[in-house]
C-alpha positions as CSV (number, residue, x, y, z in Angstrom):
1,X,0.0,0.0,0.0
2,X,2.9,2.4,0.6
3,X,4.2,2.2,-2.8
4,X,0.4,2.8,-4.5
5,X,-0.1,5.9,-2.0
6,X,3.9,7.2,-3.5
7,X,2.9,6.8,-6.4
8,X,-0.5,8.6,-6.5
9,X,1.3,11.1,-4.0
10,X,3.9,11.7,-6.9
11,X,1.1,12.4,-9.5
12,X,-0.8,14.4,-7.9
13,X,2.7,16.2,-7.0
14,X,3.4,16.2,-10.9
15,X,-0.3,17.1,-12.0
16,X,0.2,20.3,-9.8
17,X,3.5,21.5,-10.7
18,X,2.2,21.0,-14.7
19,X,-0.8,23.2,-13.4
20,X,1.4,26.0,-11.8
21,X,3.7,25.7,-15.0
22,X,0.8,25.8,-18.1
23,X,-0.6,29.0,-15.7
24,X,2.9,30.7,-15.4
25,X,3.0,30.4,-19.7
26,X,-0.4,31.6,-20.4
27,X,0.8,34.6,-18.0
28,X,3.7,35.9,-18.5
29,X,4.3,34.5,-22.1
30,X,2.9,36.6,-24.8
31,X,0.7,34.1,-26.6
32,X,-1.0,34.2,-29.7
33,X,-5.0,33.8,-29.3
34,X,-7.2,32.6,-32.3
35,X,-10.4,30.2,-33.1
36,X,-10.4,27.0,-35.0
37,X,-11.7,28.3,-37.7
38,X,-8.5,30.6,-38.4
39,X,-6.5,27.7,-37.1
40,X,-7.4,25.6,-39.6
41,X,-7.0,28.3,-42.3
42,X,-3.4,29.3,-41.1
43,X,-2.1,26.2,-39.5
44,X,1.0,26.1,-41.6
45,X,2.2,29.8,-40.6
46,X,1.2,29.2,-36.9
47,X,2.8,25.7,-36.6
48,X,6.1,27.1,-38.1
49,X,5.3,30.4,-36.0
50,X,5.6,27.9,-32.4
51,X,8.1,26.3,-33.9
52,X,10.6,29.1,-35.0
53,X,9.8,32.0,-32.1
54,X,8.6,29.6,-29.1
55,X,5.3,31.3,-29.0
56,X,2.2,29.4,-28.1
57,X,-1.2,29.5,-29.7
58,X,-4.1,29.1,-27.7
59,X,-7.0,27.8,-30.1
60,X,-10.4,28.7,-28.8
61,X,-12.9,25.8,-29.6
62,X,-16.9,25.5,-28.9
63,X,-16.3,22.5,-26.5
64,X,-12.8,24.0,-24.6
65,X,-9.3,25.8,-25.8
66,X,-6.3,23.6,-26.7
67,X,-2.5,25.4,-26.3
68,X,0.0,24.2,-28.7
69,X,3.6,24.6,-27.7
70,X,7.0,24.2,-29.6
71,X,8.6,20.3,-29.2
72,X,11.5,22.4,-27.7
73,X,9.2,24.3,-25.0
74,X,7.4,21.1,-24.6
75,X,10.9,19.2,-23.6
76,X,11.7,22.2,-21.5
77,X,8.7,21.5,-19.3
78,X,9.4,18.1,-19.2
79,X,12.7,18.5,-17.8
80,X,11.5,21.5,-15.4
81,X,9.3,18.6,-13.8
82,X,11.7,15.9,-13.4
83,X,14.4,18.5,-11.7
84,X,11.5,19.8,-9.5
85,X,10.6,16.5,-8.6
86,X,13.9,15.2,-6.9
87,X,13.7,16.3,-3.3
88,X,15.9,18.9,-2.5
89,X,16.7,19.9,-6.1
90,X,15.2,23.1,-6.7
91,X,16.6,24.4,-4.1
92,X,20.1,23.3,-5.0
93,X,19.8,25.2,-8.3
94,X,18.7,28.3,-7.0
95,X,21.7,28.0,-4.3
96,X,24.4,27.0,-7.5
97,X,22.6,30.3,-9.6
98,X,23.5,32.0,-6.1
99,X,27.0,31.0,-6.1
100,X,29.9,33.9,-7.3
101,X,31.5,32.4,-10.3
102,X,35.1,32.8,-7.9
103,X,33.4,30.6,-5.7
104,X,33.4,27.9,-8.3
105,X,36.1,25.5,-9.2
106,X,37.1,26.0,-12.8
107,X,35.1,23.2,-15.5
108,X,38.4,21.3,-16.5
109,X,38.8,20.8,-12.8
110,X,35.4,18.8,-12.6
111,X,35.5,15.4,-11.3
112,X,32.8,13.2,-13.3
């Protein structure tokens, strides 16, 4: 039973933090609104839009809205939620971000 309540604990854990990510996107990414109508007309020019300048489209439907994102924005949220989901690593990269670069040992000097 422990391992079932982990791993619904660790999905709802996920569900949330892909929640908190879609919500940061719609607001503080500029992203480009239109219906399906106009998405169906122009899908070529918005696809390659996403693609080449990261900016999402948000197609408006009758029965809900659908947000298309780049593969590359789509692999950097995928990422985002792995990292966030090791204990103790966000907090890790925020302190490394923190660190003064003379504070560092030099790259070649990296033990792997």
């Amino acid at each position: 039973m422990g391992d079932i309540w982990k791993s619904d604990c660790m999905y709802m854990i996920l569900t949330k933090a892909i929640m908190y990510i879609i919500m940061y996107i719609i607001e503080v990414i500029e992203m480009l609104n239109t219906n399906i109508t106009n998405f169906r007309k122009n899908i070529f020019s918005l696809l390659e839009q996403t693609i080449k300048y990261n900016e999402p489209v948000n197609i408006s439907t009758k029965d809900g809205n659908a947000v298309i994102i780049s593969e590359e924005d789509y692999n950097d949220l995928m990422e985002t939620l792995c990292l966030n989901s090791i204990p103790g690593m966000r907090e890790k990269i925020i302190e490394g971000k923190n660190t003064p670069l003379d504070e560092c040992i030099p790259e070649n000097e990296v033990e792997w």
